[in-house]
Structure formats: C-alpha cells, structure tokens
N, C-alpha and C positions, 0 to 999 in steps of 0.2 A: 344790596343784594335783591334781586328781581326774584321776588318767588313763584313759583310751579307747583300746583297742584294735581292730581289729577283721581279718576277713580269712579264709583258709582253716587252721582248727583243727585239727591233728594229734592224737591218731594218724589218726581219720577222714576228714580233708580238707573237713568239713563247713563253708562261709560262718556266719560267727558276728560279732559287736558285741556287745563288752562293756566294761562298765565297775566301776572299780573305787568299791568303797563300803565306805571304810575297806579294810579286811584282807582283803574277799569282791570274789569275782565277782557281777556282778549282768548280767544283759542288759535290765533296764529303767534308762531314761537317765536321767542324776545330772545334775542342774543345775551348770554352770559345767565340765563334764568336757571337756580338751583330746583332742583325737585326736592319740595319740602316735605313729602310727607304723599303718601297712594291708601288710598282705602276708600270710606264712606265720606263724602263730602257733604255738611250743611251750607247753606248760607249765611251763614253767625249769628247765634242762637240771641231773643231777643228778651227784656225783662220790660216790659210794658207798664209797672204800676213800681215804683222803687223810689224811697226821698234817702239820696246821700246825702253826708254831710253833715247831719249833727244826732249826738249823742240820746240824746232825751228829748220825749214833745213837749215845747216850746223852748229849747236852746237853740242860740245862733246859730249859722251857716260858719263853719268851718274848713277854709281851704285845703287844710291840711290833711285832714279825715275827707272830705270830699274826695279827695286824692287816689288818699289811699282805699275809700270802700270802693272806688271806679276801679282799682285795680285788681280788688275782690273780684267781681265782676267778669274783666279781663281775662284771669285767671280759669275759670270758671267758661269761658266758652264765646260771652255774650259781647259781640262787637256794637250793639245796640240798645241805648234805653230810650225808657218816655219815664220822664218823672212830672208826673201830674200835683206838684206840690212841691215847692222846696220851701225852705227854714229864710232863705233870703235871694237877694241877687244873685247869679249866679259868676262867677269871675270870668274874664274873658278867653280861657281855654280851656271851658268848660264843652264838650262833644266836638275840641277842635284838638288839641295837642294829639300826637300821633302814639302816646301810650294811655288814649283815653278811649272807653265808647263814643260812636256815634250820640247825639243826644237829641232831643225836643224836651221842654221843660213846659210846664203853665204858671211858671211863678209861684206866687204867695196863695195858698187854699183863700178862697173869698166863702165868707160864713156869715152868718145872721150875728147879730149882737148876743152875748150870754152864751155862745156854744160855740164848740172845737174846742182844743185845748189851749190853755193862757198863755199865752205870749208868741204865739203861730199866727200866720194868718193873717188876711185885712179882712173885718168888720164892715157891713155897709145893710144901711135900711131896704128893706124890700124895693121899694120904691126906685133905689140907686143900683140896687144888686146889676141888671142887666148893662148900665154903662160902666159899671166896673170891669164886668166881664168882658166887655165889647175892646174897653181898654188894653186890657191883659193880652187877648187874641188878637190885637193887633202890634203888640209889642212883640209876641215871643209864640205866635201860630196859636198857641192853648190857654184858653181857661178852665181853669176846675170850680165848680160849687158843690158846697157840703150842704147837700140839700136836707141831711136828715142829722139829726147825733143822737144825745140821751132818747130811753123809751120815752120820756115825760115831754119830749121837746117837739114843737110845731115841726110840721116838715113846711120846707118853702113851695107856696103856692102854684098850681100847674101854673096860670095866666101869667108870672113870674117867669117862671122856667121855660115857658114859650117865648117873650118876649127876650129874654135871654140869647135862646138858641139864634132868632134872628138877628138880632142887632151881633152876636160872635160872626155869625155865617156872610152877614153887610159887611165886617171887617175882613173877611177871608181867614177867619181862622176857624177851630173848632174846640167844642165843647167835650169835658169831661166833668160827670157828676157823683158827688161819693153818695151811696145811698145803704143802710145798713137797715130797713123799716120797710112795711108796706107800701105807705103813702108815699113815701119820698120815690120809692122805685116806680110806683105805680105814676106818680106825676113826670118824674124825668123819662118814661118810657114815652107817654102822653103830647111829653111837648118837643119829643123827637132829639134828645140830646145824642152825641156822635157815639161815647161810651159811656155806661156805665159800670162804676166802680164798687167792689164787692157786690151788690146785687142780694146780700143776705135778704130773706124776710118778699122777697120778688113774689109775687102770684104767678105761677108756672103757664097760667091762661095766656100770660103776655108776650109770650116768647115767641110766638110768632109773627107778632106786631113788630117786636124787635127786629127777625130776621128780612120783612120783608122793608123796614125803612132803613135797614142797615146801622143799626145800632149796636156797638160789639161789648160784651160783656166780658171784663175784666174780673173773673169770682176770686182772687187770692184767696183760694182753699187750701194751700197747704197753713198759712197764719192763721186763718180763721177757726181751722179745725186743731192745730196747734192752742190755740189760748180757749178754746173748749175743754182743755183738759186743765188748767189753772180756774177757769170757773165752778166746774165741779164740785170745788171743792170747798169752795166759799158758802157765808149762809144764806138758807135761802132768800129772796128778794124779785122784786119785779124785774131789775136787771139781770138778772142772776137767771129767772125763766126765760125771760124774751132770748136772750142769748143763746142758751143750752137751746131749748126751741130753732130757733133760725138755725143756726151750727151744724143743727144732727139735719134740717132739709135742705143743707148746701150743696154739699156732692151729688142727691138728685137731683138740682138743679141744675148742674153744670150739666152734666148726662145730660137731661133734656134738651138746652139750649144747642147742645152739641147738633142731638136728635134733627131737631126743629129746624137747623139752619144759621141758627145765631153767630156769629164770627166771635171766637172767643182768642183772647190774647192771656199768654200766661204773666202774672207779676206776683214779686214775692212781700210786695209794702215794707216789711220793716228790716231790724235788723237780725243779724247779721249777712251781710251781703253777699251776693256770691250763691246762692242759695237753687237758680232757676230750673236746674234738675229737680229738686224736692215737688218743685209747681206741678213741672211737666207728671211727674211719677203720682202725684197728687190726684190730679186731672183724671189721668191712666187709671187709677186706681178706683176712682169711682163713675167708672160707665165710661170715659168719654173715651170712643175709638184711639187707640192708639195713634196712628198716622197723625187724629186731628188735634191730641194732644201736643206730639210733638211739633204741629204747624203752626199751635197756639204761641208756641217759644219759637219758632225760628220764622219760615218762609212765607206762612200767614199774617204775623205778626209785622213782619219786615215791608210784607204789599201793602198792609192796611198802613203803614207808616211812610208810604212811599217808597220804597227803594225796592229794585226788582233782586232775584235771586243770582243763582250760580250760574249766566248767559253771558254772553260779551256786551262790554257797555254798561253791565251791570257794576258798580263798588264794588271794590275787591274784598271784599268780605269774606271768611269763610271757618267752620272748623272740622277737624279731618278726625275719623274715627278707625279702632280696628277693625270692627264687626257693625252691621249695619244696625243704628240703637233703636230700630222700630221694632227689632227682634228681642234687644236686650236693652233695655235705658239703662241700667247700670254703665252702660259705655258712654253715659253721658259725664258722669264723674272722672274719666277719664280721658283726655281728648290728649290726639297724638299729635295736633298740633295747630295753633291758633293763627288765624292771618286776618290782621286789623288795617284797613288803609292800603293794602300793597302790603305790606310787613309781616315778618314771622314776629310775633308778640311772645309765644309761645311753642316751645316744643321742645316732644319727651321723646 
C-alpha cells in the first residue's frame, strides 16, 4: 500500500499532500496511494540519546529486547534514533528492517580505566582514547566519550578531547561526549565536540561558545530530573549534593541554551522506551519555547542527523496528529497515525 498523507506540515504549518513513492516524499500523486490519515503532519519525531537493548548497566546486547524496545519507540511516534552507546555490536537489521527506526549508533561508550559502569564499554589510556575514537567514527559515523563519571573521578583532559575531536572529524565522523561535572563540560565545550550529552553541572557562560561552533546539547531532563527525586531521599553524601545541585539547575539550563542558540535534540537515555513525549513536555516545561521543544524531537533533530523534513525527496517519514501538538503535546501521546519508510507502521 502506497501511503498518502496530507494536512498542516510542521515546523511551518504550511497545507501540504503528499505521497509516499517508495522511501521519498513526492507531492505528485502515485496511482493506488491510500489516504492514511489528514491532520497535523511531523516529520517523525526523533529520540537522539536512547541505548536499546539491554536490561541493566553492563548486560549484553540482546536482540530480542533490542527488537522489541525499537518498537516501543515505533509505537510512540519516533521513526528515528541516535544511540550514542550500545551494550554491544549491533545486528545487521538494526536502523534497516522496515519495522524498525531509522538509526546512527557510536558503538561501545569509550571511558578511562576505573569509570562507567562494569562490564560496558571499552576502556583505553588517555593517550589511546583519541585513536580509539577515531576508530569507532570511522566504523559506525559516531563516537561517544565519557568524559566525566563519579564526582571523585578526573574528567578527561581538554588537550585529549581536542585531539579527539580531530582525528573523529580526519575519519569523517563525529563526536558525542557524556559529561555530568563542570570540568568535563567545560573541556568538551573547549575542544569543540559535535554534541554534548546531559550537560548537567555545564557553566551557563558557555552556551554561547556552544551555539556559535555548533555544538548541540542533548540535557535528557526528563531522566535526570526523574532520578532527582530517588536521590532525595537517600543519605546525605558528596554524591548525593553534587547531584541534587546539578538536577534542580538543569531545566535553567536547557531554557538558556534554547535562549542562546544552542541546537538542542531531545533523548530519553534510559529505560523504559518509548518515552520521547516525556522529553519533549520536559523541555516545554522548563522555559524552552514550545516550537523549539518540539524541534528538539522531531525536524531539528532530524536536520542535525541529516535527513530533511516533510518536502519531496525527503524519507518518507512522518507522524500525523489530530490537533496541532504545539498547541497541546498531550497529542503527542496520541498519534493518528505512524509512516516509517513509506509504510503505515501505525494507525488509530
């Protein structure tokens, strides 16, 4: 079945009909094309920071559960992820089978010895970190470094994370860096990495260094402000402040970055999957302009990953609403109907 869309096209709000031909957008009409679904049109909403696949940090990659959390996902709106981390290799119809997302992956987290969690991850000396990376981004487009972990733990060196960024960018791929601390944010801001990740604990001075070298901030603030309220409650400790601290000045960060220019993408890191509304509403909730909220999950996130929107020539991507959700995101929970690849995936 050739699906038909049509309706008011986001980000613009422009009246559009289109149809799908094959894997593209087209707006000239395709013989035998059903009309799936007329209302508010996304481009298919996207989850930028997400590890499928396995159960607890540091369990294997599981096909089976990879499967099925991609279809969480699916379900949920998002015909696109970036998983800056996985648990292992990923299988080979993994952002290829036609009831899956789109995907980009960076493999395996690269950490310093003694930090991230046990049994994730490859390990490598300061010294090695930047050819490890360089490796990764040229296997799979992405590497990710955990530039920062415990409050007690070294962040990795700017002169590091510079030489990094270059030798990923000599492969042609790019960098994403986890940073949850000052120093670690402050150096991956420093040596110019593509995104950074959560951004907790970030100096707000920097955000416009970020915006104008095009660094995009990924703050998963619905997870982070979620396990603020599990910290709470625990005794006190140096973990236990730094945490609560960073936590309660994440949602002004994100606002700011918004403010500033910073390209923000929304991702929901852990589980339960399926979640990218929460993000968006998240976002919305603390300052960041509605519109740019919901760009962070769908058409913003979608250009910074490469792929154009709701135009011809564009991936047939798309998901279809009753009411337009920059008025109401609660109609993000409900989509009238999902088109992944050409295909109705989805619909109510």
């Amino acid at each position: 079945m050739t699906a038909r869309i049509r309706g008011y096209a986001l980000p613009t709000g422009e009246w559009t009909d289109l149809y799908a031909d094959g894997d593209r957008w087209t707006t000239d009409p395709v013989r035998g094309a059903d009309l799936v679904a007329e209302g508010w049109l996304l481009p298919g909403l996207v989850d930028a920071h997400t590890h499928p696949g396995a159960e607890l940090p540091g369990a294997p990659l599981d096909d089976r559960m990879l499967r099925d959390d991609l279809h969480e996902h699916v379900a949920s709106g998002v015909t696109m992820i970036r998983s800056p981390g996985l648990a292992g290799e990923p299988p080979a119809w993994f952002g290829r089978d036609p009831d899956v997302p789109r995907a980009v992956h960076a493999g395996l987290w690269i950490a310093q010895h003694d930090t991230f969690f046990d049994g994730w991850g490859r390990r490598a000396d300061l010294a090695d970190l930047p050819r490890v990376a360089a490796a990764q981004a040229a296997a799979s487009g992405w590497a990710k470094i955990i530039a920062d972990w415990g409050p007690d733990d070294s962040a990795v060196p700017i002169d590091v994370l510079t030489d990094a960024v270059r030798q990923v960018h000599a492969a042609g791929g790019r960098i994403a860096v986890h940073s949850q601390q000052a120093a670690g944010g402050a150096a991956a801001v420093a040596a110019g990495v593509d995104s950074l990740e959560h951004g907790m604990c970030l100096d707000p001075a920097l955000l416009s260094r970020m915006a104008e070298q095009g660094t995009a901030l990924t703050p998963t603030l619905s997870v982070i402000t979620a396990s603020r309220e599990h910290l709470a409650a625990r005794p006190d400790g140096p973990r236990r402040r730094w945490y609560l601290s960073g936590s309660a000045a994440h949602p002004g960060l994100a606002a700011a970055a918004a403010e500033a220019g910073v390209t923000l993408l929304a991702g929901t890191d852990s589980r339960p999957h399926g979640r990218i509304a929460d993000e968006v509403r998240a976002l919305a909730a603390a300052g960041v302009p509605v519109h740019d909220a919901l760009g962070a999950g769908s058409w913003t996130a979608r250009a910074y990953l490469g792929l154009a929107g709701l135009v011809p020539g564009a991936p047939a991507d798309a998901v279809v609403y009753d009411e337009d959700p920059r008025t109401d995101l609660a109609q993000l929970d409900h989509p009238r109907a999902v088109v992944l690849r050409g295909a109705v995936v989805h619909r109510r």
